[in-house]
N, C-alpha and C positions, 0 to 999 in steps of 0.2 A: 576115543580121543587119543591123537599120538604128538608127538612132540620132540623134539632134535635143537631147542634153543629154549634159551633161559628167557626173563624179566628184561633184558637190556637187548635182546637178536640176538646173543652170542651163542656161539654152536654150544653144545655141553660138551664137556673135557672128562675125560675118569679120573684126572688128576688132582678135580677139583670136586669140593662136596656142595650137594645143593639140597632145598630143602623145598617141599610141596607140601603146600594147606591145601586139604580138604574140607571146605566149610562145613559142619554141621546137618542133617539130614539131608544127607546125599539123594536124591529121589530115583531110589528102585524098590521093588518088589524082592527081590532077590537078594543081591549084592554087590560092591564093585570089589575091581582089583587091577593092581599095576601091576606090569610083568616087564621087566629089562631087557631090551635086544640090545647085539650086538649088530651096529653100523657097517661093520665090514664081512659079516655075513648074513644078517639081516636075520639070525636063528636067535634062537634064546641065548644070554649071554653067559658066556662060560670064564667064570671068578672062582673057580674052582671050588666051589660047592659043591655037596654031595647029595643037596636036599632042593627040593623045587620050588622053599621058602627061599632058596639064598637068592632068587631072581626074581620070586616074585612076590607081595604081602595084598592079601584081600580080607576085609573085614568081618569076615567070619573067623579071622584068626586070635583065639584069646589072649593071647601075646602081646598084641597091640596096644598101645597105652595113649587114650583120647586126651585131648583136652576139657578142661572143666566146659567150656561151652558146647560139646560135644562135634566139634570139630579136632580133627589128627592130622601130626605134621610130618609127613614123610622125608627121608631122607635117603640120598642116592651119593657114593662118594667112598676114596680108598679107605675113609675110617667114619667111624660113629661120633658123632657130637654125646659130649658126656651124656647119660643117662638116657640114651637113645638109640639105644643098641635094636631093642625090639620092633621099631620103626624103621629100618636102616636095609639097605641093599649094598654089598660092596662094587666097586667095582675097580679094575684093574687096568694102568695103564698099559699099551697107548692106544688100547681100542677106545674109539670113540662106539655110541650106547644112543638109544634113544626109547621111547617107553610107548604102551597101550595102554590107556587106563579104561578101561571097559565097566560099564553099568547092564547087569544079568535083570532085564524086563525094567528098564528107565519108565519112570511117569513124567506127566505133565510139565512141570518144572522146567527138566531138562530138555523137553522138546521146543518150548516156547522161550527157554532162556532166561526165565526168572532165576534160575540157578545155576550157577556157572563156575569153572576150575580155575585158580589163578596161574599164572603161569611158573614153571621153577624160580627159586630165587637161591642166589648163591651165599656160600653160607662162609 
């Protein structure tokens, strides 16, 4: 699943922070994970991280910190909302960014649609 506009059609900005629910039993076999491009080269997006965490966060990471419903709230933007660092992707003006959120062996759910992504909301 990829994406290049928020909750409202607005493009997403790096200058702006935005936050992603993942509802609760995400339906794979495997795993998911976001990963951060860069719009204007369409490569991985370079925020000067030195790690493969800084672009990208997938739920095999113990780091992560869920919600009590077991749903986690991602977050993409030049800084961390308090206590949300672990959750968090930076990113750097004035490249514009867009994401993959990729599920490793999707079931049922997400074929049919019973389970579904919300879309970014600005934060």
């Amino acid at each position: 699943m990829t994406s290049k506009r928020d909750s409202r059609a607005r493009l997403v900005r790096a200058d702006r922070t935005y936050r992603l629910h993942v509802p609760a039993d995400v339906p794979v076999a495997q795993f998911w994970s976001l990963t951060l491009y860069s719009e204007d080269t369409r490569r991985p997006y370079d925020n000067g991280g030195t790690e493969i965490r800084s672009v990208s966060l997938d739920s095999r990471d113990e780091q992560l910190k869920f919600n009590d419903d077991g749903g986690i709230d991602l977050y993409i933007g030049p800084t961390a909302p308090a206590g949300a660092r672990s959750n968090w992707v930076k990113t750097i003006a004035p490249d514009g960014w867009f994401v993959y959120f990729r599920l490793y062996a999707p079931s049922q759910p997400f074929f049919d649609k019973t389970w579904t992504l919300p879309d970014f909301e600005a934060v």
